[in-house]
C-alpha positions as CSV (number, residue, x, y, z in Angstrom):
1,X,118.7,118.9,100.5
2,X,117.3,117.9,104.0
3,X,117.8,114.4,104.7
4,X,114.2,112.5,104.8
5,X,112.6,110.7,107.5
6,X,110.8,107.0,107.5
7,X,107.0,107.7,106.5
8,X,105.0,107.8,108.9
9,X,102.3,105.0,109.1
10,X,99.4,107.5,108.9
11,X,100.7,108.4,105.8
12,X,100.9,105.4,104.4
13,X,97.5,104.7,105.4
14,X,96.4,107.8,103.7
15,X,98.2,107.1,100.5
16,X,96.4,103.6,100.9
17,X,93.2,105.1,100.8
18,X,93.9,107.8,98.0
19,X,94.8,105.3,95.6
20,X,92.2,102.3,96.0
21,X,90.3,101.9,92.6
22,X,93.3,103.3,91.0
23,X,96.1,100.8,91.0
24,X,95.7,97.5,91.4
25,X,96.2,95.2,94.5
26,X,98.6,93.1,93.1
27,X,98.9,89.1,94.1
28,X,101.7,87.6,96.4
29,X,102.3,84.3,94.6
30,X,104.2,81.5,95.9
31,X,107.4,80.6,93.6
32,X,108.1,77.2,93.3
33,X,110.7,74.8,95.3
34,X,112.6,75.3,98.4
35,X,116.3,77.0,97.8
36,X,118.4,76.9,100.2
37,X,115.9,76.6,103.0
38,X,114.2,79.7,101.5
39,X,109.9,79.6,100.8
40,X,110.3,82.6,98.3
41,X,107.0,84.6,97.1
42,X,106.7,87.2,94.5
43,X,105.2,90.5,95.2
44,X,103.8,91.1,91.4
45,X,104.4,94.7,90.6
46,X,105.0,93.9,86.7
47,X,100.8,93.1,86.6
48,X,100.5,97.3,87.5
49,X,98.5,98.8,84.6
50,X,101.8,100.3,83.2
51,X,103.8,97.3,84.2
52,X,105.4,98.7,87.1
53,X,105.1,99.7,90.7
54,X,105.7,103.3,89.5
55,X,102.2,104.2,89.4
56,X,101.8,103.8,93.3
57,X,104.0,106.4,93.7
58,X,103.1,108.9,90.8
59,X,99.5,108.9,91.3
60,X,99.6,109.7,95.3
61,X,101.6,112.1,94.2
62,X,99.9,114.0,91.6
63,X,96.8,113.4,93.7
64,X,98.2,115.3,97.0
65,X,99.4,118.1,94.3
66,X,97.7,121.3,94.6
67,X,95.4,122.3,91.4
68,X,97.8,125.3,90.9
69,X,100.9,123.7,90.7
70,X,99.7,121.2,88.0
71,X,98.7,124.2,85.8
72,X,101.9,124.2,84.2
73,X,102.1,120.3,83.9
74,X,104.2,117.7,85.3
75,X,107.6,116.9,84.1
76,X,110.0,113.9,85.7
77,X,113.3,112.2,85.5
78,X,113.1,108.8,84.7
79,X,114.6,105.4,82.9
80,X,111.0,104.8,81.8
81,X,108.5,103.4,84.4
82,X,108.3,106.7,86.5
83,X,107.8,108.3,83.0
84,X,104.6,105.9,82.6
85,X,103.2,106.2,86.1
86,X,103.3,110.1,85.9
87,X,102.1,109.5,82.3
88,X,99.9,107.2,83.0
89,X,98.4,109.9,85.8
90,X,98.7,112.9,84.1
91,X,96.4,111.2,81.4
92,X,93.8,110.5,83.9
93,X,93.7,114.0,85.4
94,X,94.4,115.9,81.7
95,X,97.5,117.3,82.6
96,X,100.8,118.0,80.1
97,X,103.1,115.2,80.7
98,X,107.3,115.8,80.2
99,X,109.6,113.4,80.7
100,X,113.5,113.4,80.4
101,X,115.1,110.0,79.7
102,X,118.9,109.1,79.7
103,X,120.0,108.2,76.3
104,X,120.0,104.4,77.0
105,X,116.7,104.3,78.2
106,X,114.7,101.3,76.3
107,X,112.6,101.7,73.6
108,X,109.8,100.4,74.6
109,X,109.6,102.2,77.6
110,X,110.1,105.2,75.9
111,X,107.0,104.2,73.1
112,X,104.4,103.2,76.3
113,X,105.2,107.1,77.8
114,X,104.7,108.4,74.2
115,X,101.0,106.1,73.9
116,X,100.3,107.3,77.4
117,X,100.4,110.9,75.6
118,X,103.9,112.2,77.8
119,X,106.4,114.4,75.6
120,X,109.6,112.0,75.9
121,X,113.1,114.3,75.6
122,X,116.1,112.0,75.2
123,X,119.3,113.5,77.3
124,X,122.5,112.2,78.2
125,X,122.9,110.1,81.2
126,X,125.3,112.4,83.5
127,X,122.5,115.5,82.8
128,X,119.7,113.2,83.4
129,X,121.6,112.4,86.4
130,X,122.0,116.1,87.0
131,X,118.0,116.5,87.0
132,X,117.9,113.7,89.7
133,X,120.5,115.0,92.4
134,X,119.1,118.3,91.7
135,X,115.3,117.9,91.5
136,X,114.6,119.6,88.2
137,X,115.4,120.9,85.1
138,X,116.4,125.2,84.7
139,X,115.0,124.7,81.0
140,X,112.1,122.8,82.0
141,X,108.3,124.1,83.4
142,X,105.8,122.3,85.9
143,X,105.8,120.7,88.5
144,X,108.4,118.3,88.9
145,X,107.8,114.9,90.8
146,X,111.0,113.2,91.6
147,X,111.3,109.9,90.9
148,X,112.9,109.0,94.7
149,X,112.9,111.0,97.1
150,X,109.4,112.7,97.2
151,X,107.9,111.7,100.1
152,X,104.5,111.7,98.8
153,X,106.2,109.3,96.2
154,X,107.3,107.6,98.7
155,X,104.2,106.8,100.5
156,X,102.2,105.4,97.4
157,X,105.4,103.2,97.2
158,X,105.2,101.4,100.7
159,X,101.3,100.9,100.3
160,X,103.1,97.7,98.8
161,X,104.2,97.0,102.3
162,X,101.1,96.7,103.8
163,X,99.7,94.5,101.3
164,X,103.1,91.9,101.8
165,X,101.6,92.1,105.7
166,X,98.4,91.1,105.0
167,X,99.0,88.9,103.1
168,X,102.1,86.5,105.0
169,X,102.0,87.7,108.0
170,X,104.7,85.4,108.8
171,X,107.2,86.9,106.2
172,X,110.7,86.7,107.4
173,X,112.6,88.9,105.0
174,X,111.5,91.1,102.3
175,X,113.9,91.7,99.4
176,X,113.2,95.2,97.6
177,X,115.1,96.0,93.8
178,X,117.3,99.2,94.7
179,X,117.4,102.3,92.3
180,X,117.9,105.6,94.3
181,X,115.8,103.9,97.4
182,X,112.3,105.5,97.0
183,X,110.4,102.3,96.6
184,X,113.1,100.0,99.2
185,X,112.7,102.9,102.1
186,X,109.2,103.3,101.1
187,X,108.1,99.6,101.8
188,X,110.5,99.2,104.8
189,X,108.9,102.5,106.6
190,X,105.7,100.3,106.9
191,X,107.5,97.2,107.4
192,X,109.4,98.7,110.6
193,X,106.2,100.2,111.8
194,X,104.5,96.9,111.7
195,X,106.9,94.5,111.8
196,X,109.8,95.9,112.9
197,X,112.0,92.0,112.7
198,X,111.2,91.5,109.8
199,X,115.1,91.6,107.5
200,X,114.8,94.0,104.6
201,X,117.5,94.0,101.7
202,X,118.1,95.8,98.7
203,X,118.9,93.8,95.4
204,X,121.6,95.7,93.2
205,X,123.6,94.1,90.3
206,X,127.7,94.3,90.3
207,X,127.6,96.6,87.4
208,X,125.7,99.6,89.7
209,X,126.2,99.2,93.0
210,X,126.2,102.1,94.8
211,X,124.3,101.1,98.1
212,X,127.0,98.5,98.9
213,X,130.0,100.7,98.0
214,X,128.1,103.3,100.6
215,X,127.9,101.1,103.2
216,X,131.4,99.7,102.9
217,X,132.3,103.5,103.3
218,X,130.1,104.9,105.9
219,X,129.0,107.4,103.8
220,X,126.9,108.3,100.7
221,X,129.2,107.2,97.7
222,X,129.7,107.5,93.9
223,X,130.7,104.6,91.6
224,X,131.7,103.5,88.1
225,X,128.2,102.9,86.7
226,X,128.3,100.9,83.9
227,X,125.0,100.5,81.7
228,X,123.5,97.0,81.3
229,X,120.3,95.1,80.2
230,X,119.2,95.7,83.8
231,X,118.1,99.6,83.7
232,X,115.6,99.8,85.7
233,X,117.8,100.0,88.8
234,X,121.4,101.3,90.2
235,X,122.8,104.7,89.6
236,X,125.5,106.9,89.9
237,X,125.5,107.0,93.5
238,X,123.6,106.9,96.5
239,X,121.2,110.6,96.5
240,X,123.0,112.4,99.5
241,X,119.2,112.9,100.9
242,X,118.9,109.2,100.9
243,X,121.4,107.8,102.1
244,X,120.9,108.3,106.4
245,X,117.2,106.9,105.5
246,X,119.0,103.5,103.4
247,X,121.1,102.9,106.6
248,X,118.9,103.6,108.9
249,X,116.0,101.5,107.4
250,X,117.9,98.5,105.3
251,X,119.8,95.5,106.7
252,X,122.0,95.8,104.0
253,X,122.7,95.6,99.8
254,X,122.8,91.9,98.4
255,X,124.9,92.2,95.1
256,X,124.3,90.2,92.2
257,X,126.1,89.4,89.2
258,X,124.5,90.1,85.5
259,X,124.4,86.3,85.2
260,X,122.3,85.3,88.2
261,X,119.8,88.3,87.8
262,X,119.3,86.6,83.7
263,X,119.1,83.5,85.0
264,X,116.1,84.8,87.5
265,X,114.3,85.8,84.8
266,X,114.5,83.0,82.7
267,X,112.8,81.4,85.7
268,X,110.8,83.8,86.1
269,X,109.1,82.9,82.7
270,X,109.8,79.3,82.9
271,X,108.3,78.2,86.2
272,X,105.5,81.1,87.1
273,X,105.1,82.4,83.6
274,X,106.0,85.8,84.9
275,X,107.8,88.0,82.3
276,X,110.1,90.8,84.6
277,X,112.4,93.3,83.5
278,X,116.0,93.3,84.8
279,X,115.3,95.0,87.8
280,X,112.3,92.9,88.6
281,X,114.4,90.1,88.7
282,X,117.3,90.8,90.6
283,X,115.4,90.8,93.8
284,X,115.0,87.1,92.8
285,X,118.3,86.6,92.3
286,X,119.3,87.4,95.5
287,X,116.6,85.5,97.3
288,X,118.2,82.2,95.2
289,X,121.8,83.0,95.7
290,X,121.1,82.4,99.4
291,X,122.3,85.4,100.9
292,X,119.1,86.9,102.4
293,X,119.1,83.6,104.5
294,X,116.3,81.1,105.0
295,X,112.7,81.3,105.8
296,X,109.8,82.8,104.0
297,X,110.9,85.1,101.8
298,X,109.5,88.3,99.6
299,X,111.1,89.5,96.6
300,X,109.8,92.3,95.1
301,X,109.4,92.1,91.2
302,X,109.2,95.7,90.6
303,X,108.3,96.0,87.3
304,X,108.3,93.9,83.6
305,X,108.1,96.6,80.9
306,X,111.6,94.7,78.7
307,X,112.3,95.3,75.4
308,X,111.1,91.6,73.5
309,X,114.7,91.4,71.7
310,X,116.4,91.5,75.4
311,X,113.7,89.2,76.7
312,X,114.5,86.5,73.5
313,X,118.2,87.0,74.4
314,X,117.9,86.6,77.9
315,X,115.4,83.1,76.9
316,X,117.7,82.3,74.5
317,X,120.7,82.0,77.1
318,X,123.5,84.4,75.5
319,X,126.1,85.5,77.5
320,X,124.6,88.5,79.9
321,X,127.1,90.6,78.3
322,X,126.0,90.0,75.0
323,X,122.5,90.5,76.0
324,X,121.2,94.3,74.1
């Protein structure tokens, strides 16, 4: 697979434009307290009609499509909220929606794709993973939209840039939730074509990791993944087509533990009233361990489609280890 470039800003633009009126403009809202000498804001993602960012990205996608190749339906890889964005889409454009889900994937994802009217089809994770490195499925038909590294994908994604710019235009560092980098490369392509200082990070937890463990090698780079409440991000490894785009466009992976990342969340709830998902949160966490530095600060709560047992156990305080 060809290694990707940044998108262009005229695509961006363009993807802007496709999708106003059909996914929401979603507020930048100021967290409470100082931290460390860090002004954090959350970018709220989670308030998406499906509850994730996901939708940016499926709908330019599907939109750009050409009539024929939707024909056949759309099928995708996905944890759950790329199932619900192309779900979500496919719904509005009456088009058979497919998705494959890794075995672990949470329920309630999994019940919003079948309500959305998508076929869910439960793998395991290593030939889920399969479908991911290599864009599709031999069994499957239609049109597959990858859940990363589509550039069209990609451009509904960083539309969430532009909006960050407009609305601080003063934002010092932007901290993005890292899966396989199609929504952290998306937003930094319009951040370094419009603000090209401004310090962008990825948010992983210690438990998947790959981005780090990449850039500590100087090359693309597998790990021991190791499932956790926090699914909506970290993988295998670093997608080989991704990886010159992550180094070229990030400043660089801030790791948190499983602890910090449910102890942003319980904030999350308890001081905005925001409910996040793991993923949405870890971007948080980083912001409050400090290591994205001072100033005005954007973390990116991706999404907030969690299962309500994990949400009470997270609330509740068990041990993050203990937490379903």
């Amino acid at each position: 697979m060809q290694a990707l470039q940044p998108i262009s800003i005229e695509d961006i633009e363009q993807a802007r434009r496709r999708l106003h009126g059909k996914v929401l403009r979603t507020p930048l809202l100021r967290f409470r307290g100082e931290y460390r000498g860090a002004e954090i804001f959350l970018k709220l993602e989670n308030l998406q009609p499906i509850g994730s960012f996901k939708l940016r990205g499926a709908a330019n996608a599907m939109l750009m499509a050409d009539e024929g190749l939707l024909e056949g339906g759309v099928y995708t890889a996905s944890a759950g909220n790329m199932a619900q964005g192309v779900a979500y889409q496919a719904r509005r454009m009456g088009v058979e929606c497919k998705v494959l889900v890794p075995e672990h994937a949470p329920q309630t994802k999994c019940e919003a794709v079948e309500r959305l009217g998508g076929e869910v089809i439960k793998i395991s994770f290593d030939e889920w993973w399969n479908v991911i490195v290599e864009h599709g499925h031999p069994d499957m038909r239609g049109l597959f939209l990858h859940p990363v590294s589509d550039p069209a994908v990609m451009a509904g994604n960083a539309t969430i840039g532009l909006e960050i710019l407009e609305d601080l235009p003063d934002v010092e560092a932007v901290i993005i939730p890292f899966g396989g980098g199609g929504l952290s490369c998306g937003i930094a392509s319009a951040l370094r074509a419009r603000r090209p200082r401004v310090r962008i990070f990825a948010a992983e937890v210690e438990t998947a990791a790959p981005l780090r463990a990449s850039l500590q090698r100087g090359e693309a780079s597998s790990i021991d993944y190791r499932p956790s409440f926090v699914d909506g991000i970290g993988g295998k490894s670093v997608l080989g087509e991704m990886w010159p785009l992550a180094r070229r466009l990030l400043d660089g992976s801030l790791v948190v533990s499983l602890e910090e990342t449910a102890g942003a969340l319980r904030l999350l709830v308890q001081r905005s009233r925001v409910i996040a998902e793991g993923a949405g949160a870890a971007s948080l966490a980083a912001a409050l361990s400090g290591k994205a530095g001072r100033g005005r600060i954007v973390c990116v709560i991706s999404g907030g489609n969690i299962d309500i047992p994990r949400l009470v156990a997270v609330l509740q305080g068990r041990p993050a280890q203990e937490i379903p």
